[in-house]
DSSP file (Angstrom, degrees, kcal/mol; ACC not computed):
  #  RESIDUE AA STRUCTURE BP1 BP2  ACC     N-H-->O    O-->H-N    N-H-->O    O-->H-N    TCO  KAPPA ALPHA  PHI   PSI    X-CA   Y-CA   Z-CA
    1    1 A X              0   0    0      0, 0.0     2,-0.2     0, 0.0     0, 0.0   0.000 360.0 360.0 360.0 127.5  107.3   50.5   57.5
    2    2 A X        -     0   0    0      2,-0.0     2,-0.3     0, 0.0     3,-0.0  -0.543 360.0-176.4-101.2 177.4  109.0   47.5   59.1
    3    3 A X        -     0   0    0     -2,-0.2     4,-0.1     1,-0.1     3,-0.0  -0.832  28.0-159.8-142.1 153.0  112.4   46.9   60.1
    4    4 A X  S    S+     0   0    0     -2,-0.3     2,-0.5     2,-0.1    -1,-0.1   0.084  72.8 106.6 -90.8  12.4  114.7   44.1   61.6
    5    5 A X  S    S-     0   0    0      1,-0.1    -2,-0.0    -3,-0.0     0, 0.0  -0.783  85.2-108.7-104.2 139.2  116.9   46.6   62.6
    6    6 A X        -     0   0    0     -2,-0.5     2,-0.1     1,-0.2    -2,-0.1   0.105  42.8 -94.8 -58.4 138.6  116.8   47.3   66.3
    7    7 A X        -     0   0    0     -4,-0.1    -1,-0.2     1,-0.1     0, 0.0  -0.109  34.4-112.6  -6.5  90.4  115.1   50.5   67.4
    8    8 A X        -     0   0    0     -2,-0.1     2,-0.2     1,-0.1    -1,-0.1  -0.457  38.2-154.3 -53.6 146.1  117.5   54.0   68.0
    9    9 A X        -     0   0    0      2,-0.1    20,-0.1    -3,-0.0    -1,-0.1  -0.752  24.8-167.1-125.1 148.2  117.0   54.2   71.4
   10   10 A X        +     0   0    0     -2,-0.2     2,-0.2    17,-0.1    -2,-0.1   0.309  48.3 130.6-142.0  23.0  117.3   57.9   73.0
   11   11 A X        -     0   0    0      1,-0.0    17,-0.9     0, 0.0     2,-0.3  -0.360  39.5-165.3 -63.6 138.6  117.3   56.4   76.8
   12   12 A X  E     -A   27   0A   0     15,-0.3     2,-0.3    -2,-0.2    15,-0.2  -0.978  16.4-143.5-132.9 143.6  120.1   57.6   78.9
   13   13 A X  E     -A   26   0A   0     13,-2.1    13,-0.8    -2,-0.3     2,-0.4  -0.660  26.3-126.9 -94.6 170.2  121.7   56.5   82.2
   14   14 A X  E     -A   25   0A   0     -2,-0.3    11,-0.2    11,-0.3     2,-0.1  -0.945  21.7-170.9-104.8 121.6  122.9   59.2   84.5
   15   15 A X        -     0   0    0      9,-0.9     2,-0.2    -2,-0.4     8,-0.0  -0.179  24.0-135.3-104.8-154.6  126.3   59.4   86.0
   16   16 A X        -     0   0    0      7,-0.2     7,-0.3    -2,-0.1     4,-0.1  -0.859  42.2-123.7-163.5 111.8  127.7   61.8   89.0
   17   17 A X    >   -     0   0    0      5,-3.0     3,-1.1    -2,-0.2     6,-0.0  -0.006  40.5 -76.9 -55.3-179.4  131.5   63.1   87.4
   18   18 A X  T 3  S+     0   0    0      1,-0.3    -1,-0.1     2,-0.1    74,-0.0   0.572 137.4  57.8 -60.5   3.8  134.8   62.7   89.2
   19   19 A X  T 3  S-     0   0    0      3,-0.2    -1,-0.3     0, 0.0    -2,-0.1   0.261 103.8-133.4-115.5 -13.8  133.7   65.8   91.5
   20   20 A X  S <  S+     0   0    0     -3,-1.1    -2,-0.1     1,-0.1     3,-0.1   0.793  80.1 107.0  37.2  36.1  130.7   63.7   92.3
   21   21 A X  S    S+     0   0    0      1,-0.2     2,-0.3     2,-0.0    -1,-0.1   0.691  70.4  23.4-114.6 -17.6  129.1   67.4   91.4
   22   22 A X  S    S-     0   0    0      0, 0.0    -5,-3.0     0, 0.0     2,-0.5  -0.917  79.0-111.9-129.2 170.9  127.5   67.5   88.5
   23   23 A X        -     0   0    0     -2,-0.3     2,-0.4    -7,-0.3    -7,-0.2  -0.756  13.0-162.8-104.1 143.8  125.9   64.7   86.0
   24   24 A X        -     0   0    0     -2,-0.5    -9,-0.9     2,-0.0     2,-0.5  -0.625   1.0-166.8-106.8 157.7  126.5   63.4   83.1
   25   25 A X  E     +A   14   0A   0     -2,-0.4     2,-0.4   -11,-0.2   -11,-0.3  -0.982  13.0 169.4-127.6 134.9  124.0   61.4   80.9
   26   26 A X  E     -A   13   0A   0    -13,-0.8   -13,-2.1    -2,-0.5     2,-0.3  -0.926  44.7 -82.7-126.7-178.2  125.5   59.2   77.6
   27   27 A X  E >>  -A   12   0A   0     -2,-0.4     4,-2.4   -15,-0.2     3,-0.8  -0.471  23.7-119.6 -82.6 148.7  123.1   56.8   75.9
   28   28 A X  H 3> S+     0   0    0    -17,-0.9     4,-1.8    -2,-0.3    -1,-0.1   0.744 107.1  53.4 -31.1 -61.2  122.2   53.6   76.5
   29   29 A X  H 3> S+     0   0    0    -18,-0.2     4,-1.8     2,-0.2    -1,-0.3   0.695 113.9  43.4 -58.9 -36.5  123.2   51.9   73.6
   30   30 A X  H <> S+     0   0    0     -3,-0.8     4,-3.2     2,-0.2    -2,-0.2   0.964 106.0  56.8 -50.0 -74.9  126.8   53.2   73.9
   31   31 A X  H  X S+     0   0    0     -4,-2.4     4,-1.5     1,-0.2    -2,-0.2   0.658 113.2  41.1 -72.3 -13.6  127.1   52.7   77.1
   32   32 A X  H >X S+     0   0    0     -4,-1.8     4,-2.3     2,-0.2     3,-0.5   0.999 109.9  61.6 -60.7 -69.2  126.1   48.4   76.5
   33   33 A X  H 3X S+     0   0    0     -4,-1.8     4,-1.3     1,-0.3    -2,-0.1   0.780 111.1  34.9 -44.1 -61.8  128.2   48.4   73.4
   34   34 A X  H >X S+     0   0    0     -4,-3.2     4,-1.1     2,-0.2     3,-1.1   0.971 115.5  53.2 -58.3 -54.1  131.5   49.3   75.5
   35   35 A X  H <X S+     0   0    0     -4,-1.5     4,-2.8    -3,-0.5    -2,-0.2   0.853 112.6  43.6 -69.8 -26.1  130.7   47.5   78.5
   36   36 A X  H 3< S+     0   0    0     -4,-2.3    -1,-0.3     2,-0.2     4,-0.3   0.586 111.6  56.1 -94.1   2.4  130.1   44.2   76.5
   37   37 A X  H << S+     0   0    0     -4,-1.3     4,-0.4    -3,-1.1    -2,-0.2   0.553 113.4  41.3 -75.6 -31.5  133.3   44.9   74.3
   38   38 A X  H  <>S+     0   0    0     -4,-1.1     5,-0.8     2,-0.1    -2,-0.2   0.751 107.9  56.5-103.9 -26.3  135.1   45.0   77.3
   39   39 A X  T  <5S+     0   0    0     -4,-2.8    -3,-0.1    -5,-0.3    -2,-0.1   0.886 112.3  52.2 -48.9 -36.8  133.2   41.8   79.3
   40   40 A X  T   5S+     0   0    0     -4,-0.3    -1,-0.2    -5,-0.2    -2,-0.1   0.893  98.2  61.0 -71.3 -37.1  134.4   39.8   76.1
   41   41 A X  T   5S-     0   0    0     -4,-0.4    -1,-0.2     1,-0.1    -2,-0.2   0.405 127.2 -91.9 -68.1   3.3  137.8   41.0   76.4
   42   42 A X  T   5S+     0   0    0      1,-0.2    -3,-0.1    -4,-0.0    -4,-0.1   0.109  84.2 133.1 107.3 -43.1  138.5   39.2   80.1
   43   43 A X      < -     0   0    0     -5,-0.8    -1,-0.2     1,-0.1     2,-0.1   0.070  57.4-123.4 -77.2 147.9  137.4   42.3   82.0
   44   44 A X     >  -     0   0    0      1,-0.1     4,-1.8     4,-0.0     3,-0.4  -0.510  32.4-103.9 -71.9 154.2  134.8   41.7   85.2
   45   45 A X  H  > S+     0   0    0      1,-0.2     4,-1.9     2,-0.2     5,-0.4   0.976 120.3  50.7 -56.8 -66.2  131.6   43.6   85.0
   46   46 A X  H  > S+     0   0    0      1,-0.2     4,-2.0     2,-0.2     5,-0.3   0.836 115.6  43.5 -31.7 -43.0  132.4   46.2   87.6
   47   47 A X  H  > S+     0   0    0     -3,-0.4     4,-2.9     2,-0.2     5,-0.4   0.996 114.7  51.0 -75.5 -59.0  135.9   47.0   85.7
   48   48 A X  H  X S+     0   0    0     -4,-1.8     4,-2.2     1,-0.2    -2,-0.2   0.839 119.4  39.7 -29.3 -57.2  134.1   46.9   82.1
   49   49 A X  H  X S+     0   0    0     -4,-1.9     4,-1.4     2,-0.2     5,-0.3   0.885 117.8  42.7 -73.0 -43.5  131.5   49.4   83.6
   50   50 A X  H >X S+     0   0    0     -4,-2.0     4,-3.4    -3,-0.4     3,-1.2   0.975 119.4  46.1 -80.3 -54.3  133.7   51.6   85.6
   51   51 A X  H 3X S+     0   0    0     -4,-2.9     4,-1.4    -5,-0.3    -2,-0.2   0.916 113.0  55.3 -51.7 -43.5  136.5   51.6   82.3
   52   52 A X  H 3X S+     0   0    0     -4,-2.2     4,-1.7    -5,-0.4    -1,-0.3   0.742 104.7  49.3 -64.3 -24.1  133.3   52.3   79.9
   53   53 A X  H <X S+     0   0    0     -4,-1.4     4,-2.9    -3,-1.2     5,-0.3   0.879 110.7  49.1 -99.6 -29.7  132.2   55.4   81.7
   54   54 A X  H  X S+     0   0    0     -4,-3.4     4,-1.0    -5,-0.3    -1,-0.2   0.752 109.8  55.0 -84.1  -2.3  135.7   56.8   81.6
   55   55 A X  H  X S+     0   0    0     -4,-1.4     4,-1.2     2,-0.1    -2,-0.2   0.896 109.0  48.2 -45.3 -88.0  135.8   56.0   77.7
   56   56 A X  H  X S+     0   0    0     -4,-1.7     4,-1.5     1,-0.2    -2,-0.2   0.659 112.1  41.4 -40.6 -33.3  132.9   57.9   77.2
   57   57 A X  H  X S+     0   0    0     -4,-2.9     4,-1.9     1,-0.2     5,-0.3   0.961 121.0  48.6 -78.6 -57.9  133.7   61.5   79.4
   58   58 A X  H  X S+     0   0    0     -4,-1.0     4,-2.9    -5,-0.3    -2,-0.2   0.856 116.0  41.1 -76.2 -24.8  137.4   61.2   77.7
   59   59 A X  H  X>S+     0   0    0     -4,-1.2     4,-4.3     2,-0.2     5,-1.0   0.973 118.9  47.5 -66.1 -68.4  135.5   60.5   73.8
   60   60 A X  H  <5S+     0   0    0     -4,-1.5    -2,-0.2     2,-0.2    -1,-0.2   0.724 111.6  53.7 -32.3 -44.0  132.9   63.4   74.9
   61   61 A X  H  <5S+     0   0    0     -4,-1.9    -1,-0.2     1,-0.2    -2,-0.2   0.846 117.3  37.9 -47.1 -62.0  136.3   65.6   76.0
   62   62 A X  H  <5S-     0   0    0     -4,-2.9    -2,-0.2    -5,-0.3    -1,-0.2   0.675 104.7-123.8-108.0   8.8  137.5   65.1   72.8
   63   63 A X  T  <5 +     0   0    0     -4,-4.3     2,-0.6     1,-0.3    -3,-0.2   0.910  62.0 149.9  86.2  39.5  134.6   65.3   70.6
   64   64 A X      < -     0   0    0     -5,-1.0    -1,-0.3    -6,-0.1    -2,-0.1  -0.896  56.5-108.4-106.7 131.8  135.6   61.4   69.2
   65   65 A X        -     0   0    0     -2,-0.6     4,-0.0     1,-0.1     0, 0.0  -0.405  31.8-141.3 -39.6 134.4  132.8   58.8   67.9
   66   66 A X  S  > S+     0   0    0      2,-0.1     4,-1.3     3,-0.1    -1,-0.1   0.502  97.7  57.4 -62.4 -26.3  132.7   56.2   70.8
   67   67 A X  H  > S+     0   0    0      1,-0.2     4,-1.1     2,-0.2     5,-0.1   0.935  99.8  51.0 -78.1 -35.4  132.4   53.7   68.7
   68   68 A X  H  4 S+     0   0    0      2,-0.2    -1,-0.2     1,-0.2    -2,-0.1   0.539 102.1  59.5 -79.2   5.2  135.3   54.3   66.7
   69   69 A X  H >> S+     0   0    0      2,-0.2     4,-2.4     3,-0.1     3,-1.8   0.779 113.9  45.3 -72.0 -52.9  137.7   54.4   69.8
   70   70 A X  H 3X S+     0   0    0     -4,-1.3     4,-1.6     1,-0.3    -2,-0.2   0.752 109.3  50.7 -67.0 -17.1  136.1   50.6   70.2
   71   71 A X  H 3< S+     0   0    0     -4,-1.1     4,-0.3     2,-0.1    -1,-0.3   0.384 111.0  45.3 -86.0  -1.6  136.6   50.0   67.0
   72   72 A X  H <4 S+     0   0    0     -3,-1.8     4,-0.4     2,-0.1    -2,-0.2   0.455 118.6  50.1-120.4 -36.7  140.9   51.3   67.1
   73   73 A X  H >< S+     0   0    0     -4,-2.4     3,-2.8     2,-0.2     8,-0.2   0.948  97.4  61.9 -93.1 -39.7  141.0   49.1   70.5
   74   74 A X  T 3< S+     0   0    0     -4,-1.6    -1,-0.2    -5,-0.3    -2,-0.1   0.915  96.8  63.8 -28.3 -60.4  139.3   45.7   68.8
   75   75 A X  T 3  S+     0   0    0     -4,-0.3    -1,-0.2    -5,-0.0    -2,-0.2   0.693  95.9 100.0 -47.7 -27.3  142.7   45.8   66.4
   76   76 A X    <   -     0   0    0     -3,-2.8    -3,-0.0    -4,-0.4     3,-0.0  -0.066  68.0-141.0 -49.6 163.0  144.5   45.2   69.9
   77   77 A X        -     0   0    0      1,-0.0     4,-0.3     0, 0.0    -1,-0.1   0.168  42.4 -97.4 -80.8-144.9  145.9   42.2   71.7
   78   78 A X  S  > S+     0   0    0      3,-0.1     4,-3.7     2,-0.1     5,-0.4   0.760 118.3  47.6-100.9 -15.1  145.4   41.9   74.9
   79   79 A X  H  > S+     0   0    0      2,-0.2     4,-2.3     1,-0.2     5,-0.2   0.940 117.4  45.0 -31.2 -55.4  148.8   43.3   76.2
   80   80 A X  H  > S+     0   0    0      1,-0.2     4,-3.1     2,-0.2     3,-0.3   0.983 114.3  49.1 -76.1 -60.5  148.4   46.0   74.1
   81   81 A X  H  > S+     0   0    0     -4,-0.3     4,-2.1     2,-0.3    -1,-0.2   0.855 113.2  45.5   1.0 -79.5  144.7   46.2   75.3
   82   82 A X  H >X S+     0   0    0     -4,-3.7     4,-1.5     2,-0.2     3,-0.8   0.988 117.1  48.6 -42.9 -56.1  145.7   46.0   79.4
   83   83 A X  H >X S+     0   0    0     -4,-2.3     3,-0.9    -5,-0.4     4,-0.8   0.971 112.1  51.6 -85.2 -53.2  148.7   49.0   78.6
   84   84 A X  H 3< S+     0   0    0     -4,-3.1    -1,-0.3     1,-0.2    -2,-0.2   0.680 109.4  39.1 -81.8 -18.1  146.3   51.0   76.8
   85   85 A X  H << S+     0   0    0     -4,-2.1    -1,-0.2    -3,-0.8    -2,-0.2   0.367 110.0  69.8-112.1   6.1  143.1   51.5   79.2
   86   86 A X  H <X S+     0   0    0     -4,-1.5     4,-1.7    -3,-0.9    13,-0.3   0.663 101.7  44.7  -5.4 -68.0  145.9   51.7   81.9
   87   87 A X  T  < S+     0   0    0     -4,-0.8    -2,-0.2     2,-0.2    -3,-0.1   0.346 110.6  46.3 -99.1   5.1  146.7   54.9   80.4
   88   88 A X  T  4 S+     0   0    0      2,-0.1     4,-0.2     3,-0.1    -1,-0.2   0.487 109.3  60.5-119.1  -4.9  143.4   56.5   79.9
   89   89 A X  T >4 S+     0   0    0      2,-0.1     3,-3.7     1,-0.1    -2,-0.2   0.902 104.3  46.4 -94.2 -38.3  142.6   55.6   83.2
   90   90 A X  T 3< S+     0   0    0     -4,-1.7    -1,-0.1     1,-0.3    -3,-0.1   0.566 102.9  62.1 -55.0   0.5  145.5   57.6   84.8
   91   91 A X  T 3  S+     0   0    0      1,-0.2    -1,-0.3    -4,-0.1    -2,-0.1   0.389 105.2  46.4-116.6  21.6  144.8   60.1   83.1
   92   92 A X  S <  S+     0   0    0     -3,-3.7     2,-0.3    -4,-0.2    -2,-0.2   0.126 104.8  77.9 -79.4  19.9  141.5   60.0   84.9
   93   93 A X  S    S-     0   0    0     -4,-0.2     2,-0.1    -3,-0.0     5,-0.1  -0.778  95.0 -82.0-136.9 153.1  142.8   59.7   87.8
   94   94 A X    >   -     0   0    0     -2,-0.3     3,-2.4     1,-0.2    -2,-0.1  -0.547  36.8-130.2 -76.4 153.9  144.7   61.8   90.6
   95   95 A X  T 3  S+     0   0    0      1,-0.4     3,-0.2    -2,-0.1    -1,-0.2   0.292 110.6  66.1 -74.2   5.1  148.3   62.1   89.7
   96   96 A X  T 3  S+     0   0    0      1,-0.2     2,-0.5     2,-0.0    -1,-0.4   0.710 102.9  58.7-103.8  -9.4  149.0   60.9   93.5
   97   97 A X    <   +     0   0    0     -3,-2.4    -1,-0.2    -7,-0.1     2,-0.2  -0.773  66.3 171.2-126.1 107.4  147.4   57.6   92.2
   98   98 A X        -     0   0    0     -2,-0.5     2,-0.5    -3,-0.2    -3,-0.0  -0.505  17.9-153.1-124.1 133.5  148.8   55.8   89.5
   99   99 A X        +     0   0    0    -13,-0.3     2,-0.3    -2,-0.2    -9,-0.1  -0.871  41.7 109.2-105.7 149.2  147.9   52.0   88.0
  100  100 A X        -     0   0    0     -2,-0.5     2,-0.3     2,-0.0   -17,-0.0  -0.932  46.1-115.8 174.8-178.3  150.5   50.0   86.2
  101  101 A X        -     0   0    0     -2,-0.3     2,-0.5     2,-0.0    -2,-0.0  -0.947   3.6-134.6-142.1 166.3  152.6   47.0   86.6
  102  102 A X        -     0   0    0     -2,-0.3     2,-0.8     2,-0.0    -2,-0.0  -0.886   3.5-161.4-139.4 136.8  155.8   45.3   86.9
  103  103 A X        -     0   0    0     -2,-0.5     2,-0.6     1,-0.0    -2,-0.0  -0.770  30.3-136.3-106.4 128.9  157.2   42.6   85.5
  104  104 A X        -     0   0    0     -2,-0.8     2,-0.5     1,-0.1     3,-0.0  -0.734  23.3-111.2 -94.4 135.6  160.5   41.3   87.9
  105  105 A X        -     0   0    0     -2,-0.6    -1,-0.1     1,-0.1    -2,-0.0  -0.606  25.3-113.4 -59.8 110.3  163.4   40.4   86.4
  106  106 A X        -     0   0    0     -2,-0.5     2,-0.4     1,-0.0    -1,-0.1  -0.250  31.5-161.1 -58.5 117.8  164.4   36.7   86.5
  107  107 A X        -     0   0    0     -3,-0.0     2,-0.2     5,-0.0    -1,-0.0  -0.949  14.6-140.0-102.7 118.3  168.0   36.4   88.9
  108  108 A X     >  -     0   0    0     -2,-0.4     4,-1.6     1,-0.1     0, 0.0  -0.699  18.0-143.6 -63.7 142.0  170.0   32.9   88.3
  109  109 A X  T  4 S+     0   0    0     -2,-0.2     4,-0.1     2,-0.2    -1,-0.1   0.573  91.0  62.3-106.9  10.3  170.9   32.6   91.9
  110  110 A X  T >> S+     0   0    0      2,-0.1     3,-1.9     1,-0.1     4,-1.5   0.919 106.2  51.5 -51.8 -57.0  174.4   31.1   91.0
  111  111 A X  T 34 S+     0   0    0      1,-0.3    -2,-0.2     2,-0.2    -1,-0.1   0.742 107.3  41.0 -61.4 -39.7  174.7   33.9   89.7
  112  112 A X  T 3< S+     0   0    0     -4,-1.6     3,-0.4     1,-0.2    -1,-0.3   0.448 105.2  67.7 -82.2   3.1  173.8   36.4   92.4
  113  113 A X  T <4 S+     0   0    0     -3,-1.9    -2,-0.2     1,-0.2    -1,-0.2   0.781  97.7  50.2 -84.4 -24.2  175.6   34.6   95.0
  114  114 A X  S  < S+     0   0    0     -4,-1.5     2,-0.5     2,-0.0    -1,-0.2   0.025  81.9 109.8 -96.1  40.5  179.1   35.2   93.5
  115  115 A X        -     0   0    0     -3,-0.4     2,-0.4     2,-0.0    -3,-0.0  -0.917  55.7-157.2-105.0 151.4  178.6   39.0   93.1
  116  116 A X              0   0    0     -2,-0.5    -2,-0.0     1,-0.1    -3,-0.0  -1.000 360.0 360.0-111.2 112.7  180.9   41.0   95.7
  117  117 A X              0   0    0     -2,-0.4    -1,-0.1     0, 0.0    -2,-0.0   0.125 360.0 360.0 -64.0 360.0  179.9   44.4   96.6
């Protein structure tokens, strides 16, 4: 019977966890799906790839479809987007190294000249 729909594929890459002690495998398909969801979204390949793998161990973690976490993050902007894979990467990450950002606050500098301490 023929098909035009592409082939399940049951190909895996190989990772190394954060322990760089044991391996992990997810599928092929997945792991394209994510990385080109996030290449469309602004992200560079290395950050798309690096962001996708830590999707996939935190989905795996919690026993969550991978596709429907990409389908919950599409409904983002990109703000919302940025602040949210932010926070699932610190919480891969060690607690002595933390990503984020800061937006400074705009000084009139009339204004800060006439304060007296």
């Amino acid at each position: 019977m023929s098909s035009n729909l592409p082939k399940l594929t049951t190909e895996s890459k190989q990772f190394f966890d954060s322990t760089f002690q044991n391996q992990v495998s997810f599928p092929v398909n997945q792991i394209d799906a994510i990385t080109g969801f996030f290449e469309k979204r602004g992200f560079d390949v290395e950050s798309a790839r690096s962001t996708t793998i830590v999707i996939l161990n935190q989905a795996r973690a919690d026993n969550v479809n991978v596709f429907e976490v990409i389908d919950t993050l599409n409904t983002l902007d990109d703000s919302e987007l940025n602040q949210i894979v932010i926070q699932i990467l610190n919480a891969s990450r060690e607690k002595t190294s933390l990503l984020g950002y800061r937006i400074s606050s705009i000084v009139d500098a009339y204004e800060s000249r006439n304060i007296v301490i």
